[in-house]
PDBQT receptor file of N, H, CA, C and O in Angstrom, charges set to zero:
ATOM      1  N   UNK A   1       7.714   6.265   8.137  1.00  0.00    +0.000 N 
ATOM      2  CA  UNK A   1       8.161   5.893   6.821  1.00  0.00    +0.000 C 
ATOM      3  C   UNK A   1       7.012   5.220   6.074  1.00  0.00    +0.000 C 
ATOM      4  O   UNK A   1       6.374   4.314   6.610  1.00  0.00    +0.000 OA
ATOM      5  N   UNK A   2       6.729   5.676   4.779  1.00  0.00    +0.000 N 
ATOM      6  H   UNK A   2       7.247   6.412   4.343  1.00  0.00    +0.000 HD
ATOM      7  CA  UNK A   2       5.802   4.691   4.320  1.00  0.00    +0.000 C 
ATOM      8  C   UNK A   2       5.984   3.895   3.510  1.00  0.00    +0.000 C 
ATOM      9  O   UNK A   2       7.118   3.759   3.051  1.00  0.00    +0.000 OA
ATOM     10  N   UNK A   3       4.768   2.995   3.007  1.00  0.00    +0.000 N 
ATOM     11  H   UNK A   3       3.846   3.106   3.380  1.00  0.00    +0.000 HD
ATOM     12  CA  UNK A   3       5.523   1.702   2.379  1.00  0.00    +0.000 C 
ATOM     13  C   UNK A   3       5.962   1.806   0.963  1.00  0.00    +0.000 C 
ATOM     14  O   UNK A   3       5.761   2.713   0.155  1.00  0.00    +0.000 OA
ATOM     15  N   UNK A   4       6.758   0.417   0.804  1.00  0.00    +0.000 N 
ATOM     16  H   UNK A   4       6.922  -0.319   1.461  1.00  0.00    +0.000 HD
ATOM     17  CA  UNK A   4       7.404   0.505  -0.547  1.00  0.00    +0.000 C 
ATOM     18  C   UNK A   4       6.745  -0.126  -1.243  1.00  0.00    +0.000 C 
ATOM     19  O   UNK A   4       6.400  -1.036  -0.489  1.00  0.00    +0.000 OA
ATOM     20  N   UNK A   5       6.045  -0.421  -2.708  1.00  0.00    +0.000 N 
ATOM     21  H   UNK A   5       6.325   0.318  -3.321  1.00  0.00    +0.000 HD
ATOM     22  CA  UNK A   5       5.494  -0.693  -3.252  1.00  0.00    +0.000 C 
ATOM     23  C   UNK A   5       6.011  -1.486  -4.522  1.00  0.00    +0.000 C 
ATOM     24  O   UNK A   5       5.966  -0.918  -5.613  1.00  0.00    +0.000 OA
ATOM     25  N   UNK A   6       6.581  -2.993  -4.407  1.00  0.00    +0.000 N 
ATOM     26  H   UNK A   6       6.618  -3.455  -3.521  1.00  0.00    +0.000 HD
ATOM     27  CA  UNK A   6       6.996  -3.564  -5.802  1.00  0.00    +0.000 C 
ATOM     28  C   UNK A   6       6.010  -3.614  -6.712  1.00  0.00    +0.000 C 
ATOM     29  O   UNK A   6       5.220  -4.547  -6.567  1.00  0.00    +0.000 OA
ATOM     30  N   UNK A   7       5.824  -2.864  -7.627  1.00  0.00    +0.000 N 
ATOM     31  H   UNK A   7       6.466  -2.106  -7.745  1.00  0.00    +0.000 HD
ATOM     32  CA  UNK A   7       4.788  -2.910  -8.871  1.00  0.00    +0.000 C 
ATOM     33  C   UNK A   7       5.225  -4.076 -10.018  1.00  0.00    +0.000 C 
ATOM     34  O   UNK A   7       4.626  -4.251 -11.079  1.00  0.00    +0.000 OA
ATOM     35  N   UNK A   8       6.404  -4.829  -9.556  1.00  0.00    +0.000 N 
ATOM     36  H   UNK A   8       6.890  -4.686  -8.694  1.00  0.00    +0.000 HD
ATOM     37  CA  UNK A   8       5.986  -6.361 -10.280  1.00  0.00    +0.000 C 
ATOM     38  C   UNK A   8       5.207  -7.169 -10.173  1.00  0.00    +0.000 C 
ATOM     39  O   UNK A   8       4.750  -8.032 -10.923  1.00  0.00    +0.000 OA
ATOM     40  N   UNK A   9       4.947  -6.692  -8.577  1.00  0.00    +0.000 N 
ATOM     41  H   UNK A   9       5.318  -5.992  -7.967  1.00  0.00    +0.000 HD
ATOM     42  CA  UNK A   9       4.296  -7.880  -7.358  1.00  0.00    +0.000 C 
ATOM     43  C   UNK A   9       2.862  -7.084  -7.689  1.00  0.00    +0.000 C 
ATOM     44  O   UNK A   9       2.036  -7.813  -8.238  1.00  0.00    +0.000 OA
ATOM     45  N   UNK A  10       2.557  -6.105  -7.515  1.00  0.00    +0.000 N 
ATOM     46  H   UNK A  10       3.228  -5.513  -7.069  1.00  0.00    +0.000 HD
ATOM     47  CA  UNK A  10       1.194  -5.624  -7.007  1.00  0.00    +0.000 C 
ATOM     48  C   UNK A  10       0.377  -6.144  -8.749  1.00  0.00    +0.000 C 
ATOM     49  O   UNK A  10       0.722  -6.111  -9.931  1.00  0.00    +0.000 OA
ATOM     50  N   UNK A  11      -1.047  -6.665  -7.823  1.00  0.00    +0.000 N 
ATOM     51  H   UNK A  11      -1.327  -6.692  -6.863  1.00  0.00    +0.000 HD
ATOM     52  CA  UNK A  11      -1.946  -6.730  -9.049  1.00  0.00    +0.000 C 
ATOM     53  C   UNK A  11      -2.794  -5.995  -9.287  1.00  0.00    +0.000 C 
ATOM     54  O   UNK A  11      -3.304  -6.092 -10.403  1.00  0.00    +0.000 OA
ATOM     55  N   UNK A  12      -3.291  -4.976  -8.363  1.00  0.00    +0.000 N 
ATOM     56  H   UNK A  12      -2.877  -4.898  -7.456  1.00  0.00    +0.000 HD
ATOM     57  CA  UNK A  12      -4.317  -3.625  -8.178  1.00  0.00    +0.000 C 
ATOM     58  C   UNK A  12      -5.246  -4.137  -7.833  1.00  0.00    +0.000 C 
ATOM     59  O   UNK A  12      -6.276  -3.752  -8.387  1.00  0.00    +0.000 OA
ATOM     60  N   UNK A  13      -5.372  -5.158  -6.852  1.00  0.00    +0.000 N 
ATOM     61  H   UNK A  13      -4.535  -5.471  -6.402  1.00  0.00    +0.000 HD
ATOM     62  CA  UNK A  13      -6.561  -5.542  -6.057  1.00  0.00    +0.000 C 
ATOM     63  C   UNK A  13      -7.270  -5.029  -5.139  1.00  0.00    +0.000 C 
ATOM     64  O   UNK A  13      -8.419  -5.281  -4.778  1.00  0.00    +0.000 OA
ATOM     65  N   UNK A  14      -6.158  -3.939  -4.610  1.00  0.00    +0.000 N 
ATOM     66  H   UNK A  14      -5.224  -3.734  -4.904  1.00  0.00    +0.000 HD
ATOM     67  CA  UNK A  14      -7.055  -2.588  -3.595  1.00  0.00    +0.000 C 
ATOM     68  C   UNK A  14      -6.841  -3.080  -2.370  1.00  0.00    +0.000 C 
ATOM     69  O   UNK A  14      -6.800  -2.173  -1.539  1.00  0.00    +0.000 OA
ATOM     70  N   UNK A  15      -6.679  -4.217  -1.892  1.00  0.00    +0.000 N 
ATOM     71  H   UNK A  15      -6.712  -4.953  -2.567  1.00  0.00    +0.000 HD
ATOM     72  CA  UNK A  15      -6.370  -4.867  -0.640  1.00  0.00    +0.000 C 
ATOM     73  C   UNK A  15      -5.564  -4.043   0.388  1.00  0.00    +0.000 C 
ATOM     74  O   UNK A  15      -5.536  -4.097   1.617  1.00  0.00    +0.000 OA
ATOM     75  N   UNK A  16      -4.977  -3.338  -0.422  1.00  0.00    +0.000 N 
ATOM     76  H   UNK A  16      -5.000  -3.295  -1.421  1.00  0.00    +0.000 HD
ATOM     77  CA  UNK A  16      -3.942  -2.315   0.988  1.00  0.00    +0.000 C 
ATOM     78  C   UNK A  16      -5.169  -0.819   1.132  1.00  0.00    +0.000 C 
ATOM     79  O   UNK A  16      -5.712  -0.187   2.039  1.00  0.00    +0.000 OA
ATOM     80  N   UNK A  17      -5.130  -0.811  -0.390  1.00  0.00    +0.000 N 
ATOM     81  H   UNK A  17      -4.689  -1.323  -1.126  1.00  0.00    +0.000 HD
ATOM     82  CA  UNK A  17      -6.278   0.845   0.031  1.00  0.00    +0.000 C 
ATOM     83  C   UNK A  17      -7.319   0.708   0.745  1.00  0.00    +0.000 C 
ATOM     84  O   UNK A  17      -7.811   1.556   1.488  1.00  0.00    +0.000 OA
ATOM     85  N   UNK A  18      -7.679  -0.337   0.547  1.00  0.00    +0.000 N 
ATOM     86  H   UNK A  18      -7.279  -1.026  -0.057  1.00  0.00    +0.000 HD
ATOM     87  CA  UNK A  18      -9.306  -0.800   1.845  1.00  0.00    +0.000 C 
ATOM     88  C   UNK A  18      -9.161  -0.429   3.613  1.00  0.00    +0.000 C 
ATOM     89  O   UNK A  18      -9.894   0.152   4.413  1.00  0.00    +0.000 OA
ATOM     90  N   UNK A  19      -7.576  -1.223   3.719  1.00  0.00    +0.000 N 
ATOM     91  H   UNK A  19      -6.981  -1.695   3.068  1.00  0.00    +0.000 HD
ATOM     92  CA  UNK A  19      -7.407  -1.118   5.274  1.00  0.00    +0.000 C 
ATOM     93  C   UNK A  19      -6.543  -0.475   5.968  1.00  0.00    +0.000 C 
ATOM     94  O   UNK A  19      -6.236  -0.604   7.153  1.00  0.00    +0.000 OA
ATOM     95  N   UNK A  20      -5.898   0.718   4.616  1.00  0.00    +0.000 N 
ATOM     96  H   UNK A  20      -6.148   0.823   3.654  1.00  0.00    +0.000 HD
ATOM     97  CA  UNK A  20      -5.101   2.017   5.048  1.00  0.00    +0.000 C 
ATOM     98  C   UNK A  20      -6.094   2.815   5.813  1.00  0.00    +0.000 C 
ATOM     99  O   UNK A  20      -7.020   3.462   5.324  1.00  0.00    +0.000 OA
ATOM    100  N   UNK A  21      -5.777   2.687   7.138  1.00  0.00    +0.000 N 
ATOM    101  H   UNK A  21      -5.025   2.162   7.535  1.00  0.00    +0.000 HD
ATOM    102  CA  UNK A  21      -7.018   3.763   7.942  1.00  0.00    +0.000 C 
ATOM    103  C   UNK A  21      -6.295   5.497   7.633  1.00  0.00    +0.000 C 
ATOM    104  O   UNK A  21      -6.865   6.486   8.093  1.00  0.00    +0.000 OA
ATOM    105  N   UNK A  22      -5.491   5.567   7.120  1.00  0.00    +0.000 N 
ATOM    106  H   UNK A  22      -5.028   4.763   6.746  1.00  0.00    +0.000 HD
ATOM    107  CA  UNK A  22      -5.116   7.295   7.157  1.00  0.00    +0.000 C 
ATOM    108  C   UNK A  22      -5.256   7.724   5.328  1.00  0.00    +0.000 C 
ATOM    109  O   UNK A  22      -4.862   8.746   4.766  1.00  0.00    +0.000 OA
ATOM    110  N   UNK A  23      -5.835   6.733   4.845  1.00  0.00    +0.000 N 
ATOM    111  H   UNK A  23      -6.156   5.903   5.300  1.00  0.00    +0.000 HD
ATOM    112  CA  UNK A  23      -5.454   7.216   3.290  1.00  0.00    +0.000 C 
ATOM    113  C   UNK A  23      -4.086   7.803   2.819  1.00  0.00    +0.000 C 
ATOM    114  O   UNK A  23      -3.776   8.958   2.526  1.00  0.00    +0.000 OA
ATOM    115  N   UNK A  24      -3.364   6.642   2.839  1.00  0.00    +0.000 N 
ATOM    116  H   UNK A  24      -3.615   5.704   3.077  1.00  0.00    +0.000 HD
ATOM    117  CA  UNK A  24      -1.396   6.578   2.649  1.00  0.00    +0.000 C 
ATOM    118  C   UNK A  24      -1.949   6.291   0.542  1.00  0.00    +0.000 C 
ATOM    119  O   UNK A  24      -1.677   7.034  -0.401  1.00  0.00    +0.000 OA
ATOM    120  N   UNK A  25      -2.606   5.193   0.531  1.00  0.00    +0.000 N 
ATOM    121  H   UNK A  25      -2.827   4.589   1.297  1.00  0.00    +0.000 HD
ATOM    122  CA  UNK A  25      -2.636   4.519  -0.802  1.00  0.00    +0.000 C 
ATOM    123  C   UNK A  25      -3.846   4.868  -1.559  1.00  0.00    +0.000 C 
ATOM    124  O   UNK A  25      -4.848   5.295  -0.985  1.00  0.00    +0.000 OA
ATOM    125  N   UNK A  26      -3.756   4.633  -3.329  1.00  0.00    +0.000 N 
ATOM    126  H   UNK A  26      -2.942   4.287  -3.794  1.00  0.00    +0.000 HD
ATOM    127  CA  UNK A  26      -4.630   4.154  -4.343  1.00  0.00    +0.000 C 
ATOM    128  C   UNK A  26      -4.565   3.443  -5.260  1.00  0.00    +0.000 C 
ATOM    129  O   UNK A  26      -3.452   2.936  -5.396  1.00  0.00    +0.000 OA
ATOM    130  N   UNK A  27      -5.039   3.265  -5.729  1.00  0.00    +0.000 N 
ATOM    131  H   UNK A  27      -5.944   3.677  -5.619  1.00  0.00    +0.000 HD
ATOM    132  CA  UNK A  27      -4.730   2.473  -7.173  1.00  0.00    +0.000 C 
ATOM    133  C   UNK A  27      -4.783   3.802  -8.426  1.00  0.00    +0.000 C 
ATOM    134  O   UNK A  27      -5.669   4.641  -8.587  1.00  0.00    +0.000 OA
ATOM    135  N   UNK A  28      -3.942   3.678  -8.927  1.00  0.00    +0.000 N 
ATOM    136  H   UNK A  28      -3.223   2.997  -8.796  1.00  0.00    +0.000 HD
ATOM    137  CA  UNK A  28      -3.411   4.601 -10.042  1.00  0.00    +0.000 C 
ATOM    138  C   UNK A  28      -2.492   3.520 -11.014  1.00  0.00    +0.000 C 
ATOM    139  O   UNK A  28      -1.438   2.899 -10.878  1.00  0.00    +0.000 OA
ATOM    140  N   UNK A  29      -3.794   3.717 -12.336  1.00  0.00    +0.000 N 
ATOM    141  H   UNK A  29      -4.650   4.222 -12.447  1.00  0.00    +0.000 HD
ATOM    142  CA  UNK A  29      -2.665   2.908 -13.693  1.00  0.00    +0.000 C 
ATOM    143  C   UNK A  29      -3.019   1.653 -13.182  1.00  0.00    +0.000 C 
ATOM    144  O   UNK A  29      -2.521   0.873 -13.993  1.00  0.00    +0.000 OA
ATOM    145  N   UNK A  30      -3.657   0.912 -12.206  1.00  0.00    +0.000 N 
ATOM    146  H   UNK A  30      -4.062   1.546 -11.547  1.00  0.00    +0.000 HD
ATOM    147  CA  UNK A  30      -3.987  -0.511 -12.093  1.00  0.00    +0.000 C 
ATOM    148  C   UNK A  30      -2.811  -1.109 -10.950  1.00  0.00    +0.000 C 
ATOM    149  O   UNK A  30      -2.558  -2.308 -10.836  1.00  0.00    +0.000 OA
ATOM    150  N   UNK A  31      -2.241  -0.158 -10.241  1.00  0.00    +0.000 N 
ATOM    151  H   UNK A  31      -2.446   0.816 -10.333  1.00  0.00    +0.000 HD
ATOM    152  CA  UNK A  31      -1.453  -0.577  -8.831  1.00  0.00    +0.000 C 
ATOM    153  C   UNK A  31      -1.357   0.013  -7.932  1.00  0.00    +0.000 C 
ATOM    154  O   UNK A  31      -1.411   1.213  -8.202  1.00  0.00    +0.000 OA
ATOM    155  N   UNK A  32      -1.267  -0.133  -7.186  1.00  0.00    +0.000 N 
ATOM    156  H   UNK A  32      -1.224  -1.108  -6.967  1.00  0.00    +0.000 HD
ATOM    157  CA  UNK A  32      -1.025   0.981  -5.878  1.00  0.00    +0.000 C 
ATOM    158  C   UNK A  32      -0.119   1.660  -5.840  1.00  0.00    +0.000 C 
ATOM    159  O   UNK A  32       0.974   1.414  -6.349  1.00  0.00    +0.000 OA
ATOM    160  N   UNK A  33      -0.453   2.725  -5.171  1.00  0.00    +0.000 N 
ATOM    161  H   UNK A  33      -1.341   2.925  -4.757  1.00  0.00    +0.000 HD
ATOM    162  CA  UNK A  33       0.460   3.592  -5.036  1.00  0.00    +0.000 C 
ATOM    163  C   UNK A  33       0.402   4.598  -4.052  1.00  0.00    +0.000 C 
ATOM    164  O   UNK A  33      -0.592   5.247  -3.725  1.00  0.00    +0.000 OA
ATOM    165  N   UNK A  34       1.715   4.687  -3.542  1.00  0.00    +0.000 N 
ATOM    166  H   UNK A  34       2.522   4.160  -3.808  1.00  0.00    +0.000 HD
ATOM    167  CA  UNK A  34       1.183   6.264  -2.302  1.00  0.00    +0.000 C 
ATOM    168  C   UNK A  34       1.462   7.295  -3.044  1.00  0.00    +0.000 C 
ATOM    169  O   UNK A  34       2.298   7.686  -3.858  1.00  0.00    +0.000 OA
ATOM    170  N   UNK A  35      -0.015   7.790  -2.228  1.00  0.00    +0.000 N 
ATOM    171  H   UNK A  35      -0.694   7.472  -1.567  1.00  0.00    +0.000 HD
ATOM    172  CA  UNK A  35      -0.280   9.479  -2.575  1.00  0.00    +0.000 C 
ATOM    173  C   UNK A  35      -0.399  10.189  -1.568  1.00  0.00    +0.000 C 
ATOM    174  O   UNK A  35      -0.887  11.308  -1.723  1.00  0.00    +0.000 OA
ATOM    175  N   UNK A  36       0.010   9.752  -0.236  1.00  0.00    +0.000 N 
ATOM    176  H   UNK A  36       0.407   8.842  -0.111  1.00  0.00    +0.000 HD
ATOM    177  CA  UNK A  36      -0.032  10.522   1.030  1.00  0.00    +0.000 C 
ATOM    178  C   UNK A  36       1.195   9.868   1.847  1.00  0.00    +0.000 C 
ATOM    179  O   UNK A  36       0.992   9.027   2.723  1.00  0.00    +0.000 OA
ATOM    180  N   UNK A  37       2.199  10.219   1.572  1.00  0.00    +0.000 N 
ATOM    181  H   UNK A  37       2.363  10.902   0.860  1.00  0.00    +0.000 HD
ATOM    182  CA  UNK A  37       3.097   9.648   2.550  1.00  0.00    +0.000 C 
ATOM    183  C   UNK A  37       3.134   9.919   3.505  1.00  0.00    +0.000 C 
ATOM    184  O   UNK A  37       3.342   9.046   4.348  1.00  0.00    +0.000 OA
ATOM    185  N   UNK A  38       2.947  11.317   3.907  1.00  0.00    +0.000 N 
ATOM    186  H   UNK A  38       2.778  12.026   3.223  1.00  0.00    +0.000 HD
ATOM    187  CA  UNK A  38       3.208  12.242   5.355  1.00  0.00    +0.000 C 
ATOM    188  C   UNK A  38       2.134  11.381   6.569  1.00  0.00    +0.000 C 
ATOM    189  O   UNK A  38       2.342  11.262   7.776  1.00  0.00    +0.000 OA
ATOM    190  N   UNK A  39       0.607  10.706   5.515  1.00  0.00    +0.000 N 
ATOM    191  H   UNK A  39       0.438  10.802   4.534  1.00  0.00    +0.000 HD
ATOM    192  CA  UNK A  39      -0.232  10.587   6.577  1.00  0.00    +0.000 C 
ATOM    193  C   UNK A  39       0.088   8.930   7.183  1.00  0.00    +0.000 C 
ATOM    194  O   UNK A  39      -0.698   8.408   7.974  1.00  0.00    +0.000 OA
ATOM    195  N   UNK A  40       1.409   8.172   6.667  1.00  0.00    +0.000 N 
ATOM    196  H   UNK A  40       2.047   8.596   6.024  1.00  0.00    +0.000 HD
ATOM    197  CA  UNK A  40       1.561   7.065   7.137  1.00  0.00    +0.000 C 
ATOM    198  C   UNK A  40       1.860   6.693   8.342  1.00  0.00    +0.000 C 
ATOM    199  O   UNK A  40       3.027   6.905   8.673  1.00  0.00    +0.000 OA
ATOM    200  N   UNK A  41       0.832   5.960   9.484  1.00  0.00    +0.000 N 
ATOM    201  H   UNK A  41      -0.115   5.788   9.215  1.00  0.00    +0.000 HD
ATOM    202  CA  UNK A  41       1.273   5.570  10.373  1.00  0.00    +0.000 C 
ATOM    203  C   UNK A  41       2.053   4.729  11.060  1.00  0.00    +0.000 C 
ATOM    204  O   UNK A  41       2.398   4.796  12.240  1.00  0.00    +0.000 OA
ATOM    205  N   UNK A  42       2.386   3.686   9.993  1.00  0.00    +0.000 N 
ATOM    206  H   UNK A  42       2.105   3.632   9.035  1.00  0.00    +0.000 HD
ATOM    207  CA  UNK A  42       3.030   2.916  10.305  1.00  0.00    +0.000 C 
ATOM    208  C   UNK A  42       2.650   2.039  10.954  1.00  0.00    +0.000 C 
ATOM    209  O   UNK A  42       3.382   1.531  11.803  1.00  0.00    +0.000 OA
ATOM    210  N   UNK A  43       1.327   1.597  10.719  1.00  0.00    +0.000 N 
ATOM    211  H   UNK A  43       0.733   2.011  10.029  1.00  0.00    +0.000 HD
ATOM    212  CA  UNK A  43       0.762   0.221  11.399  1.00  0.00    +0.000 C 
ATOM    213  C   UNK A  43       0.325  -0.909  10.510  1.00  0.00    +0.000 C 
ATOM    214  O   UNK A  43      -0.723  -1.547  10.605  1.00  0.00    +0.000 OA
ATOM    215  N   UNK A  44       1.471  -1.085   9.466  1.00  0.00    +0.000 N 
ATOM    216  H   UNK A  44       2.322  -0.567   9.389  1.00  0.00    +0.000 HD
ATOM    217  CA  UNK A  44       1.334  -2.053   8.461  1.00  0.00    +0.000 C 
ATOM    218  C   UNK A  44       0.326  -2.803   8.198  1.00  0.00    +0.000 C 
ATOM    219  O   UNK A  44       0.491  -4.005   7.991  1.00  0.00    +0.000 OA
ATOM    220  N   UNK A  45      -0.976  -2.183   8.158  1.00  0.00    +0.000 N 
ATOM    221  H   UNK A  45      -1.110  -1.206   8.327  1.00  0.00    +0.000 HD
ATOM    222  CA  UNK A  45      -2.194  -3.052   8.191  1.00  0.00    +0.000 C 
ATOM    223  C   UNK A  45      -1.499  -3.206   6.289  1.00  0.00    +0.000 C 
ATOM    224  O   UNK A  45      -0.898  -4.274   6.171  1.00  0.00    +0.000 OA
ATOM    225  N   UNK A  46      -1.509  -2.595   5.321  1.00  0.00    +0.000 N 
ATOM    226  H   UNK A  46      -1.998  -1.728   5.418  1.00  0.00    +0.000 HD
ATOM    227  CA  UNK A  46      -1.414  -2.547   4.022  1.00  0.00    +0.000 C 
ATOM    228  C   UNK A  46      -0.665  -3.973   3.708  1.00  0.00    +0.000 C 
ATOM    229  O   UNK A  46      -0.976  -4.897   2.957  1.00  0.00    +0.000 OA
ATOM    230  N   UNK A  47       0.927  -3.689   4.969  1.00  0.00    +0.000 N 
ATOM    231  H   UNK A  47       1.179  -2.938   5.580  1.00  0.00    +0.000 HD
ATOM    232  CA  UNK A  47       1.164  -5.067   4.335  1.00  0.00    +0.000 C 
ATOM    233  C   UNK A  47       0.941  -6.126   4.692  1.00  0.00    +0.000 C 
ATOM    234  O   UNK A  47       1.790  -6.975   4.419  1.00  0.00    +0.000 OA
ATOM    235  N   UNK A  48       0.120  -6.412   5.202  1.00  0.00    +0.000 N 
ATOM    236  H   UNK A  48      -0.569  -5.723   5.424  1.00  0.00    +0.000 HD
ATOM    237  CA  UNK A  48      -0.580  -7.583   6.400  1.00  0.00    +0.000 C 
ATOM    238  C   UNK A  48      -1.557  -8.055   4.822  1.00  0.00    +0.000 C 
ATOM    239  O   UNK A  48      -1.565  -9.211   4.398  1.00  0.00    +0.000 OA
ATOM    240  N   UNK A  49      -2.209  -7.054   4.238  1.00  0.00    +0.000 N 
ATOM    241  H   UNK A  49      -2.203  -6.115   4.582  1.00  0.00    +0.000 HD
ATOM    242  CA  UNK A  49      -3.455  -7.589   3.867  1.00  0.00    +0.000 C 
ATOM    243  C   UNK A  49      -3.186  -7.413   2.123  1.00  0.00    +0.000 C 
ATOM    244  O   UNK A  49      -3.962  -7.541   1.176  1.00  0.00    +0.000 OA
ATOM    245  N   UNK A  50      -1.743  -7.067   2.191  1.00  0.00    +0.000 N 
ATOM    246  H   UNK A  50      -1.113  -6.963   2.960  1.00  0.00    +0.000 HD
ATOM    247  CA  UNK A  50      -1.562  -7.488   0.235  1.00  0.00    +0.000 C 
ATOM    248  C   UNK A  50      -1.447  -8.904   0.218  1.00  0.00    +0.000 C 
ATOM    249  O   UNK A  50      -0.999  -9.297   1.296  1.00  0.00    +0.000 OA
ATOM    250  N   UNK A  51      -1.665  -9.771  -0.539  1.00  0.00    +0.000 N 
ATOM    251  H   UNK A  51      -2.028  -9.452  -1.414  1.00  0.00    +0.000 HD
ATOM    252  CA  UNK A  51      -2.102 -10.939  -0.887  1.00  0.00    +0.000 C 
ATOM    253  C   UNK A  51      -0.708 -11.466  -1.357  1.00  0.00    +0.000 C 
ATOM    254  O   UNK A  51      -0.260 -12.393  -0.681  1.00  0.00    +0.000 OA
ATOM    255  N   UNK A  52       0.057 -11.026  -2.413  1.00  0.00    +0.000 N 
ATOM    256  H   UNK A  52      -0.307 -10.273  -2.962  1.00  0.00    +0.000 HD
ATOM    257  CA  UNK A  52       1.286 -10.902  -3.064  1.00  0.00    +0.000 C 
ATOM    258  C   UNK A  52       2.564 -10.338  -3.156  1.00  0.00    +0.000 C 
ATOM    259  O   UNK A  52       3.394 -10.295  -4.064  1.00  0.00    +0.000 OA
ATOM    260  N   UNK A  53       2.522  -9.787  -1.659  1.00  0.00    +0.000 N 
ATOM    261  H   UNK A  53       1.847  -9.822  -0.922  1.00  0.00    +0.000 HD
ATOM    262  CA  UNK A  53       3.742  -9.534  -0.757  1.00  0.00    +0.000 C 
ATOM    263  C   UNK A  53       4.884  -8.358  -1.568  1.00  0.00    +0.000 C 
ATOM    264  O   UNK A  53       6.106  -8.254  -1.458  1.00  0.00    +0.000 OA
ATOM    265  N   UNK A  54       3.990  -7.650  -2.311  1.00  0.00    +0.000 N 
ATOM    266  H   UNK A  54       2.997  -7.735  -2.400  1.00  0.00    +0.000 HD
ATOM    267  CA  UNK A  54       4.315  -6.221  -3.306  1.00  0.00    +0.000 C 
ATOM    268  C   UNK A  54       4.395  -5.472  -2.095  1.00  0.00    +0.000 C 
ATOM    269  O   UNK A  54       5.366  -4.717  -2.137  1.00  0.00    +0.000 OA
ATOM    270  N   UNK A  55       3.695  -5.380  -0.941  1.00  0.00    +0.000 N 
ATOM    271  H   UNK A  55       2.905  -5.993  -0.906  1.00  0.00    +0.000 HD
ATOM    272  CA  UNK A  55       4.258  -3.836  -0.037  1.00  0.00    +0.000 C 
ATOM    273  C   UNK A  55       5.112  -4.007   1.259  1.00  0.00    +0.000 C 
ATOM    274  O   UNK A  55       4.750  -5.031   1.840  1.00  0.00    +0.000 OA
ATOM    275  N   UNK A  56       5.805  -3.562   1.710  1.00  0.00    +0.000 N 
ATOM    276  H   UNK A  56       6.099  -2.730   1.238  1.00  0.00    +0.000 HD
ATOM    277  CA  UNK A  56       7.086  -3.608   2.739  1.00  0.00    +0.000 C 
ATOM    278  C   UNK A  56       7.196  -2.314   3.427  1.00  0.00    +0.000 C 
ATOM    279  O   UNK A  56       6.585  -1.305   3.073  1.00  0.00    +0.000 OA
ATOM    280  N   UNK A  57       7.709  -2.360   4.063  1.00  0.00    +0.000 N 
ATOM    281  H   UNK A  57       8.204  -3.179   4.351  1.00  0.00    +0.000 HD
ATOM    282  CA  UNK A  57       8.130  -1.271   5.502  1.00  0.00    +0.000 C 
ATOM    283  C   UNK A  57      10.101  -1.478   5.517  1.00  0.00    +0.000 C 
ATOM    284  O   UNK A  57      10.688  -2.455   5.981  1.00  0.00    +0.000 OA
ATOM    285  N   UNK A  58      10.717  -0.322   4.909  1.00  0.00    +0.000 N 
ATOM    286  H   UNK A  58      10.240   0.472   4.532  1.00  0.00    +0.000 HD
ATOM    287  CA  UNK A  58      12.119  -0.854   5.232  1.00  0.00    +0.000 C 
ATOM    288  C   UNK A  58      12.789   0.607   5.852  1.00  0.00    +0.000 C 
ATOM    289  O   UNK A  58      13.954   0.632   6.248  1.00  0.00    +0.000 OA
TER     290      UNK A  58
């Protein structure tokens, strides 16, 4: 499953796209966003390392 992305929360700091090792995320429009869902592994590094608690696993 990949992650969910509150775009109230996200500031487009890139913090999740840096330490997505499968390229799940980008920044598009100034927030993140997935553009690869299929390649999500599910090792929540993304939400470990958002700053502002915009990405989740549910």
């Amino acid at each position: 499953m990949p992650p969910k992305i509150n775009a109230k929360l996200c500031d487009g700091c890139g913090a999740c796209v840096e330490v997505c090792p499968a390229s799940v995320l980008a920044l598009k429009g100034g927030k993140a966003a997935v553009v690869n869902a299929d390649a999500c592994i599910e090792c929540r590094a993304c939400e470990v390392a958002c700053p502002r608690g915009a990405i989740t696993f549910e």
